[in-house]
VOGU-3710 file (C-alpha; in Angstrom, 3 decimals, decimal comma):
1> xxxxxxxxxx> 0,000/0,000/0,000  1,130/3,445/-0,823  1,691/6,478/1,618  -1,033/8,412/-0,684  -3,298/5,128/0,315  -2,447/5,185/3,522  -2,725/8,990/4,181  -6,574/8,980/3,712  -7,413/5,529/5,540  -5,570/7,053/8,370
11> xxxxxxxxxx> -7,485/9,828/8,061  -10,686/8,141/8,380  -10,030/6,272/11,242  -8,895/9,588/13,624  -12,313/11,058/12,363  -14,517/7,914/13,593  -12,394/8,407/16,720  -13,073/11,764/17,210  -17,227/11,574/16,373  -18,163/8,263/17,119
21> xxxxxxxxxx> -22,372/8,923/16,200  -22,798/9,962/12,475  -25,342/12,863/12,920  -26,723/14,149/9,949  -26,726/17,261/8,750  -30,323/18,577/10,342  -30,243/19,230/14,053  -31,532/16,809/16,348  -35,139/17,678/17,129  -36,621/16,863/20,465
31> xxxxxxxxxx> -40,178/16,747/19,795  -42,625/16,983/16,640  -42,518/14,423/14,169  -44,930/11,674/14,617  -44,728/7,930/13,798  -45,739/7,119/10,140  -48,714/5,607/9,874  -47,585/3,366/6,860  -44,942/0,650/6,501  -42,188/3,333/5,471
41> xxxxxxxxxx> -41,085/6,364/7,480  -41,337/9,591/6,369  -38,305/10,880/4,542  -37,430/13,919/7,396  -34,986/12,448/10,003  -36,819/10,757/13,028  -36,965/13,177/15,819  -35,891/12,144/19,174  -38,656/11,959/22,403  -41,671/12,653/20,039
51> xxxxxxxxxx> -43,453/13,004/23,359  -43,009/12,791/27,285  -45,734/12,143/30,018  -46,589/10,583/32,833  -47,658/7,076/32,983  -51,480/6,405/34,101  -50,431/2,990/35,856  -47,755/0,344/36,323  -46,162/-1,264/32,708  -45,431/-4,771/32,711
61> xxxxxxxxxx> -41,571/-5,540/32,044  -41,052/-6,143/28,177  -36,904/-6,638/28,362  -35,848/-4,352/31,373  -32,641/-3,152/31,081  -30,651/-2,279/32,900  -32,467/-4,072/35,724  -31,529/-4,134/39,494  -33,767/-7,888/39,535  -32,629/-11,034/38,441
71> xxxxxxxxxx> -34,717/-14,401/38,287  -32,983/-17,290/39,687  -34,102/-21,237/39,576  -33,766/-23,262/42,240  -35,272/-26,645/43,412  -37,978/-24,976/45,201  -39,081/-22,958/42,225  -38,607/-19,548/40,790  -37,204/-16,951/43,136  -35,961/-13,900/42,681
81> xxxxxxxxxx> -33,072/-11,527/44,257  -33,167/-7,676/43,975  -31,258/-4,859/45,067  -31,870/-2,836/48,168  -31,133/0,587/49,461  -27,618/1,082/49,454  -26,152/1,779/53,127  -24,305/5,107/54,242  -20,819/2,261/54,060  -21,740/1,722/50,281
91> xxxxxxxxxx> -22,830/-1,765/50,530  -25,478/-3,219/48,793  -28,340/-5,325/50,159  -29,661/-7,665/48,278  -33,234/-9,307/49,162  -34,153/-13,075/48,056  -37,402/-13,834/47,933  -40,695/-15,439/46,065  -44,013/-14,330/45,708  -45,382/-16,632/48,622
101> xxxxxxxxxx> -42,592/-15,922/50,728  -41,450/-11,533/51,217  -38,604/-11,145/52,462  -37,277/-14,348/52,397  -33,993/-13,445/53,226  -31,582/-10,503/53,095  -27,786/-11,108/51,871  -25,294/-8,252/52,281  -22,223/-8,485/49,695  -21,283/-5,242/49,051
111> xxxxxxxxxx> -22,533/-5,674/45,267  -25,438/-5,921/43,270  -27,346/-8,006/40,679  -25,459/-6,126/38,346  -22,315/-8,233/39,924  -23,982/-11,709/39,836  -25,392/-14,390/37,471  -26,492/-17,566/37,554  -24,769/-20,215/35,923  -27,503/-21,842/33,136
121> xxxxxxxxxx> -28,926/-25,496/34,232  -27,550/-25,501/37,712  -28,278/-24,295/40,968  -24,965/-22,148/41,562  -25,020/-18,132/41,495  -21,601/-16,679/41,110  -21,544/-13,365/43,140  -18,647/-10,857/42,620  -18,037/-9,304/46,493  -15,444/-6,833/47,727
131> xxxxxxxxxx> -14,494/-8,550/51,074  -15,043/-11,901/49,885  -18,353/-12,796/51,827  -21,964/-12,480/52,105  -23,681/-12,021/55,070  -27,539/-13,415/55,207  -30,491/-13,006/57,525  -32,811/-15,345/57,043  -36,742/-14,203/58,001  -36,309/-15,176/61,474
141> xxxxxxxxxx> -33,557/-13,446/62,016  -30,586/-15,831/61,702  -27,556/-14,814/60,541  -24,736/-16,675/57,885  -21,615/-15,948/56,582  -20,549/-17,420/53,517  -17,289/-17,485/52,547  -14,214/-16,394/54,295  -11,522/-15,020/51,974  -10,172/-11,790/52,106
151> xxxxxxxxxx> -10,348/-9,398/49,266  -12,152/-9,233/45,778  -13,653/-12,895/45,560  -16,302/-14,414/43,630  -18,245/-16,562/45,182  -19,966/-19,707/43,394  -22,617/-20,072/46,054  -25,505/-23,138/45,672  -29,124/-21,857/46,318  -30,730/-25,239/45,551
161> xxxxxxxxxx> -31,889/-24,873/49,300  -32,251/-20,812/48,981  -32,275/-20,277/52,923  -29,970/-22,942/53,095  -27,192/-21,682/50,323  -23,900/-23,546/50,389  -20,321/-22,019/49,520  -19,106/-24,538/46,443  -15,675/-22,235/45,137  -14,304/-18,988/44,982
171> xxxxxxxxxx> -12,031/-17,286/42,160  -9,907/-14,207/43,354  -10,344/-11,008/41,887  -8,048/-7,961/41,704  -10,966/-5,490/41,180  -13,921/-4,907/43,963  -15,716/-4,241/41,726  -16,252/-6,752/39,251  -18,892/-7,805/36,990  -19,597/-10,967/34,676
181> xxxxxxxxxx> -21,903/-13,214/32,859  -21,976/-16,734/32,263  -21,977/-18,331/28,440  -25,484/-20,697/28,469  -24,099/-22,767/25,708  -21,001/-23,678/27,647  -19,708/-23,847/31,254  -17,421/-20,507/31,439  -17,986/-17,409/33,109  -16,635/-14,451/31,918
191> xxxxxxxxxx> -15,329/-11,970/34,244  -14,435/-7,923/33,807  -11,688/-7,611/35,624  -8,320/-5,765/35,918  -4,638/-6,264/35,928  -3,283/-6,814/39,408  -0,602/-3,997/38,817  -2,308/-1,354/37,469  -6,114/-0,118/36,679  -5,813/-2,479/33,053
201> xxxxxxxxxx> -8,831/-3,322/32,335  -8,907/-7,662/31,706  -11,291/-9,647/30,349  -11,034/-13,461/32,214  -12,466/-16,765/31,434  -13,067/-19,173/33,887  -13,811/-22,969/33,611  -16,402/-23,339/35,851  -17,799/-27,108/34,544  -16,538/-27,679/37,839
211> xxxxxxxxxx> -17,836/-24,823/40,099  -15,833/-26,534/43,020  -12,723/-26,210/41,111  -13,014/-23,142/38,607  -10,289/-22,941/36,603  -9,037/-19,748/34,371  -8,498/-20,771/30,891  -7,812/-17,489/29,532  -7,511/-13,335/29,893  -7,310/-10,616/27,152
221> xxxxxxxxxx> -5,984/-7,322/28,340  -8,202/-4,600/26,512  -6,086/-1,321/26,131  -8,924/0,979/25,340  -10,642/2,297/28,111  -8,942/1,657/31,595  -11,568/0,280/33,521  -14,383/-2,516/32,975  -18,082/-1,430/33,887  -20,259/-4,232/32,995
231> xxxxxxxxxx> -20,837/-7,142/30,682  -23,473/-8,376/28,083  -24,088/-11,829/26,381  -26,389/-12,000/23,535  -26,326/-15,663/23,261  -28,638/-15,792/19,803  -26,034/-13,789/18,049  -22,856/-15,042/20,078  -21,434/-11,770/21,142  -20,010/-10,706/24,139
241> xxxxxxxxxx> -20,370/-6,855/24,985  -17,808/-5,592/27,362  -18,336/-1,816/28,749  -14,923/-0,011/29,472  -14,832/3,379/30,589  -14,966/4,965/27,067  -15,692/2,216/24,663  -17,755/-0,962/24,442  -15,921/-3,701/23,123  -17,215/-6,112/20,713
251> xxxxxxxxxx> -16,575/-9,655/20,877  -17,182/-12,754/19,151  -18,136/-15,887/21,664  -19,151/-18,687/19,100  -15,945/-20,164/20,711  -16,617/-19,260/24,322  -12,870/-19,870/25,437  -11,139/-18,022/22,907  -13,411/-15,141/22,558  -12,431/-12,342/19,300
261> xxxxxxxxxx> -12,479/-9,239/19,692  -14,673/-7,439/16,796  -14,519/-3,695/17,578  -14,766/-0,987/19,824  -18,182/1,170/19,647  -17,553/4,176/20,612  -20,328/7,425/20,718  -19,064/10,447/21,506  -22,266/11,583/23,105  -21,525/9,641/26,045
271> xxxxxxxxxx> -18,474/9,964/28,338  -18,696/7,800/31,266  -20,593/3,777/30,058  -21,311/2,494/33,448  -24,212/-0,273/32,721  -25,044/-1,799/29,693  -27,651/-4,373/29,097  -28,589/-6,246/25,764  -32,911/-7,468/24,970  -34,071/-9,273/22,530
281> xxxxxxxxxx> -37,445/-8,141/21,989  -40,039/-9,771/20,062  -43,100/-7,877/18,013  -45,744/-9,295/15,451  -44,644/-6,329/12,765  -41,119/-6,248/13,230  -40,126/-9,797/14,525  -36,802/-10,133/16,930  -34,688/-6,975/17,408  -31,616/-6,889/19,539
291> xxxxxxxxxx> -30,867/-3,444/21,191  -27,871/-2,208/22,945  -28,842/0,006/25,933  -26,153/1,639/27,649  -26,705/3,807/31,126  -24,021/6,785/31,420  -23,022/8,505/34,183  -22,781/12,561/34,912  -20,416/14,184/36,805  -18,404/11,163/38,118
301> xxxxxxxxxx> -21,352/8,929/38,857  -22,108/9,186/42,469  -25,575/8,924/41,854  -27,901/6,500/39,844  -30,270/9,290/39,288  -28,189/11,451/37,234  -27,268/10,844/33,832  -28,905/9,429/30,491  -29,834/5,938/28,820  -28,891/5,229/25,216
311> xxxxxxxxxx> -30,252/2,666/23,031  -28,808/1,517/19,945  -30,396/-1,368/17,151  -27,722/-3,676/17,214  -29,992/-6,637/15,404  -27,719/-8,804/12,601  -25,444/-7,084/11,022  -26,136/-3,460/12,727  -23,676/-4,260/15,751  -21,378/-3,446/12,646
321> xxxxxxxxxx> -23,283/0,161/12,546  -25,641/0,389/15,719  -28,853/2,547/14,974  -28,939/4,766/17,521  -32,532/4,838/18,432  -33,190/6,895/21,675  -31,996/8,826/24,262  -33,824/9,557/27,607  -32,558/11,260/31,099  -33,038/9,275/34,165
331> xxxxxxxxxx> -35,818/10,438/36,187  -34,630/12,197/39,390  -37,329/10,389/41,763  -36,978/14,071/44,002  -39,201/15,536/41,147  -41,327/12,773/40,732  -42,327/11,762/44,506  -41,500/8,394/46,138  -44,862/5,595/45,890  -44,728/5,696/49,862
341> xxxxxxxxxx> -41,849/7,796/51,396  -42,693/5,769/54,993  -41,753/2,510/52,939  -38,628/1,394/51,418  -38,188/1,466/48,016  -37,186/-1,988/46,677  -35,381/-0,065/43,281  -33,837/2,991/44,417  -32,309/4,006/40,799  -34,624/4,205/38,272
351> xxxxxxxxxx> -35,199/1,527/36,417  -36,227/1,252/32,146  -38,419/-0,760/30,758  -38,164/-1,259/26,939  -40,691/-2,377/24,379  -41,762/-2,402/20,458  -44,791/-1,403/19,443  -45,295/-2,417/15,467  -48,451/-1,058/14,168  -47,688/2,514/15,670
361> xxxxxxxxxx> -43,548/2,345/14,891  -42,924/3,224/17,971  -39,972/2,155/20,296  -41,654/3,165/23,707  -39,259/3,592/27,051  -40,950/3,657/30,283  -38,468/4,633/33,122  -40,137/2,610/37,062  -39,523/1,835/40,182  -39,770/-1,349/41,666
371> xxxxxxxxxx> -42,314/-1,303/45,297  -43,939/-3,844/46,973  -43,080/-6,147/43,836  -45,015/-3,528/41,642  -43,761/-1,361/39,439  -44,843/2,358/39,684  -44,513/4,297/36,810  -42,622/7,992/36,256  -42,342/8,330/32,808  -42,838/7,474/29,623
381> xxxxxxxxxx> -40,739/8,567/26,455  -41,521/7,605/22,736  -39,025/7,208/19,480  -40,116/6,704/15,904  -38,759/3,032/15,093  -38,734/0,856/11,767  -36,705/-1,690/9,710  -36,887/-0,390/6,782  -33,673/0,334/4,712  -35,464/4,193/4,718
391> xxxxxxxxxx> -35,376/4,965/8,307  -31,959/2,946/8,827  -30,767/5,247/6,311  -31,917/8,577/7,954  -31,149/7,485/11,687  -28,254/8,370/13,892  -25,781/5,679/13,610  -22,154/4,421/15,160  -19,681/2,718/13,669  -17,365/-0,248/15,013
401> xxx> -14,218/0,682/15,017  -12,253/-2,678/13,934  -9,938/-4,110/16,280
//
């Protein structure tokens, strides 16, 4: 390749750097434009939060994300553990419970859902915990301590008994604050980590077909973007998402040891990813869609009520160039009253809800609160949304930067 080649290639990839979104020309509108009524979009560029108001009653959950719930399986049925009120220390309570049973018991790891998974067909949940220990109060009042180590641990905990869990194995962790997901199609857990010198950001595989003996198979250093936030699976398409400071990386799992890195999609509207989450959402018009949402934080993040949620079309071959499809600010729950403020509120941050609707071509985002196992509505925002190679054409988009 020539240097006059090689000049304008160069060139290119400093610009998709420096913009990340592709905006059109036209400003982005917040308000006006209404969904087409017919199978193709109008030809104007769809307008952002077509409308705002308050919802009339509770939504059900269509592909929350990101959530502060997770639904776990055990051999007495489907329970489910949720995050607390955060204490003035900064730990995290976490509350498992059924429907029959509320609270069943109240676990205190210094993390969050956000920080645990369950490993598919089995009874284990893998729990990522600063001091390397949960403590748990069962209803009547009796206390456990699980684990024992010192320092970043995850825990591989079996709930097959819930009020009974049992400590199976443990994997040290340099980071307090890690997060991870577990591949459904094979037995390794993926962990965002970082280098135990420095604030590196490491992706980690662990064996865990053996959760009494997890094993790590493998780690990939990601120099873009210092430290990890979260992490993603979309199992249908095989992709790992990994959220860095800056950047979410890309990668391909169809071999879940040896995962390979795609890209890095970057969007220069947002400046600090802290939580991502990927839903596959099914409609009658549209069929499945895959979105990308991604929950920034303002100001250094102290508080899950500040900042914004982005969500991108990442279906097929978009993750290539995610759609960006709507933007909403959190809802500061000072402005919008608590349900009961004599009560505690099982979902302090905000959470959103997100859902298709096909005959209107809408993409509808409902930001709730989780109380007394009911959501309660604050708001509801609406984006035009279609498939068409029309709107695709006229909509925001990102690209991903090749590794």
């Amino acid at each position: 390749m020539t240097t006059r080649n090689v000049l304008p290639l160069v060139a290119l990839i400093v610009a998709l750097l420096a913009t990340g979104c592709a905006t059109r020309a036209t400003a982005v509108g917040r308000g006006g434009l209404a969904p087409p009524a017919a199978a193709e979009p109008a030809a104007e560029r769809p307008a952002l939060i077509a409308e705002t108001e308050v919802l009339p009653e509770p939504q059900g959950v269509f592909g929350a994300a990101p959530g502060n719930r997770m639904v776990l399986q055990t051999a007495e049925g489907t329970w489910a553990l949720a995050d607390t009120s955060v204490s003035a220390a900064g730990t995290t309570d976490l509350q498992l419970r059924t429907a029959e049973a509320e609270p069943a018991a109240r676990w205190t790891c210094g993390s969050g859902t956000d920080q645990a998974t369950q490993l598919d067909g089995t009874s284990i949940l893998a729990i990522a915990t600063p001091e390397g220990r949960c403590e748990v109060i069962d209803p009547a009042g009796a206390q456990l301590t699980i684990g024992g180590a010192t320092g970043p641990t995850v825990l591989l905990i079996d709930i097959a008994q819930p009020l009974e869990p049992r400590l199976v194995g443990a994997v040290r962790t340099a980071s307090d604050g890690v997060t991870l997901a577990a591949d459904a199609a094979a037995s390794v857990l993926y962990l965002a980590d970082r280098m135990p010198d420095s604030h590196q950001g490491v992706l980690r595989m662990i064996d865990v077909t053996d959760p009494s003996s997890p094993t790590q198979i493998g780690r990939i250093p990601l120099a873009h973007g210092a430290e990890l936030k979260g992490l993603e699976i979309d199992q249908a398409d095989q992709r790992l998402y990994v959220a860095a400071t800056t950047y979410v990386h890309v990668f391909d799992i169809s071999q879940p040891a040896a995962p390979a890195l795609l890209g890095r999609l970057y969007d220069s509207m947002v400046r600090n990813y802290d939580r991502i989450s990927v839903n596959r959402i099914s409609d009658p018009q549209f069929g499945y869609r895959t979105f990308l949402t991604v929950r920034a934080r303002l100001g250094g993040g102290q508080s899950c009520e500040t900042g914004f949620a982005y969500v991108y079309d990442i279906t097929g071959d978009l993750v290539e160039r995610p759609l960006m499809i709507a933007d909403s600010e959190v809802p500061r729950l000072a402005e919008h009253g608590r349900p009961d403020p004599a009560d505690p509120v099982i979902g302090e941050c905000p959470e959103l809800q997100v859902r298709l609707n096909g005959t209107t071509f809408r993409m509808e985002l409902s930001w709730v609160v989780e109380h007394h196992d009911e959501w309660t509505p604050l708001r509801r925002d609406h984006f035009p949304y279609n498939i068409t190679s029309v709107f695709q054409e006229q909509a925001d988009y990102c690209i991903l930067v090749p590794a």
